[in-house]
N, C-alpha and C positions, 0 to 999 in steps of 0.2 A: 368097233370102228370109231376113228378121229372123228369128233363131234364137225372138225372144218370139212373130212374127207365126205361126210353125211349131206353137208347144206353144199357142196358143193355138184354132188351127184343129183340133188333136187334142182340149183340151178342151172345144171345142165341141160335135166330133164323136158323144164320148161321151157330153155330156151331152144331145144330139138324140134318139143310138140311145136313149139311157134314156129319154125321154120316150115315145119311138112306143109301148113297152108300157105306159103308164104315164097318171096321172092328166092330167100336163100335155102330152098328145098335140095336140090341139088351137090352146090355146099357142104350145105349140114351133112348130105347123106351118104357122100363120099368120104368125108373126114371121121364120121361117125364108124362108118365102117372098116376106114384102115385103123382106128384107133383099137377098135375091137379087135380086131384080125390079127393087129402086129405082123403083116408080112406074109398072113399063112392066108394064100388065097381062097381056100375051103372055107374059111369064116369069114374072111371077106364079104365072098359071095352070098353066107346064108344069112351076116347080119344087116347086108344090101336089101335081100330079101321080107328079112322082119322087117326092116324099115318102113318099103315099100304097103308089106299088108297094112302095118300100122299106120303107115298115111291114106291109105283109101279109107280104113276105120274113122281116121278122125275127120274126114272130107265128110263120110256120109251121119257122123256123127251132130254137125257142125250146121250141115244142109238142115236138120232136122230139129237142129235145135236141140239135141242131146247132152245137158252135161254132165251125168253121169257116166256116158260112155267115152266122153273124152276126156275128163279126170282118170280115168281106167288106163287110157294109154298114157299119160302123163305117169300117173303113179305107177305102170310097168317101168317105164325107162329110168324113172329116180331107182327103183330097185334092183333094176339090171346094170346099172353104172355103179350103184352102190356096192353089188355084189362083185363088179372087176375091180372096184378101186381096193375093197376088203382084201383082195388077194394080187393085186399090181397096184400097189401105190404109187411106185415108180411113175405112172400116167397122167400122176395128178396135176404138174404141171401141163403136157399136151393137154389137156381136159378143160383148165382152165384158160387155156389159149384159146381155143375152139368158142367156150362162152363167150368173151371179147373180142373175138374177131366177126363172130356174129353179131354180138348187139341183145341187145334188151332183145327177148321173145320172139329172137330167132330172126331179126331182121339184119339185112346187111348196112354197114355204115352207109350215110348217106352217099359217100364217095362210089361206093358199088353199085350202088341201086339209081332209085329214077333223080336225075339231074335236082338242085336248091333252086327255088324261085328266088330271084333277085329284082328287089322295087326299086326305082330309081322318080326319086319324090321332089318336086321344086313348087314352092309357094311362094306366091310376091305379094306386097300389101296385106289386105285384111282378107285372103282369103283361106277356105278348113280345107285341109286335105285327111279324107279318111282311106287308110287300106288297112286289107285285112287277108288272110289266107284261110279266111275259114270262115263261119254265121258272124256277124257284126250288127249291134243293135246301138243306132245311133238316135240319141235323143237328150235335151237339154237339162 
């Protein structure tokens, strides 16, 4: 196999596992599925299925602070992508559409997901204005 088609079936992977905890769960696992499927609702339906096991695994994997068992389901799915793209290369684009429409680890653009905070900042004279959207350590 294409050394590309190889790293490309691993970032799909991870950006899958990231989705099952995640807002683009859904998503991911309906695209994930007709990709597999190609039209034949019999694998549709059973790779709907794996999907679903494999997200309750990585849930209780995740609860538990397991990452051996959620590396497991990460490196199933590099292997199972690896092993349709070895034989439908054809896919490679849809495949790599799906990563980018996702986002990094499986999240939805922010445009999808929860609304941008927007700060709206005026200072007159001599005075600090600090914001921050996250821990801020303010000191001279």
């Amino acid at each position: 196999m294409e050394p590309e088609l190889q790293a490309l079936a691993a970032t799909a992977a991870a950006t899958i596992v990231g989705a099952m905890a995640g807002d683009a769960w859904k998503t991911a696992k309906q695209a994930v599925a007709q990709l597999c499927g190609r039209g034949r609702a019999a694998v549709v339906e059973d790779v709907t299925a794996e999907l679903e096991h494999d997200r309750r695994r990585l849930v209780a994997a995740r609860t538990t602070a397991d990452a051996e068992a959620e590396e497991a389901v990460q490196v199933y799915w590099a292997d199972r992508l690896a092993r349709l793209l070895a034989i439908r290369p054809d896919i490679a684009a849809d495949l790599d559409a799906l990563v980018h429409r996702l986002g990094p680890a499986g999240t939805l653009p922010a445009s999808a997901a929860a609304p941008a905070h927007h700060f709206n900042v005026h200072a007159r004279g001599r005075a600090q204005v600090n914001v921050s959207g996250g821990d801020m350590r303010i000191g001279r």
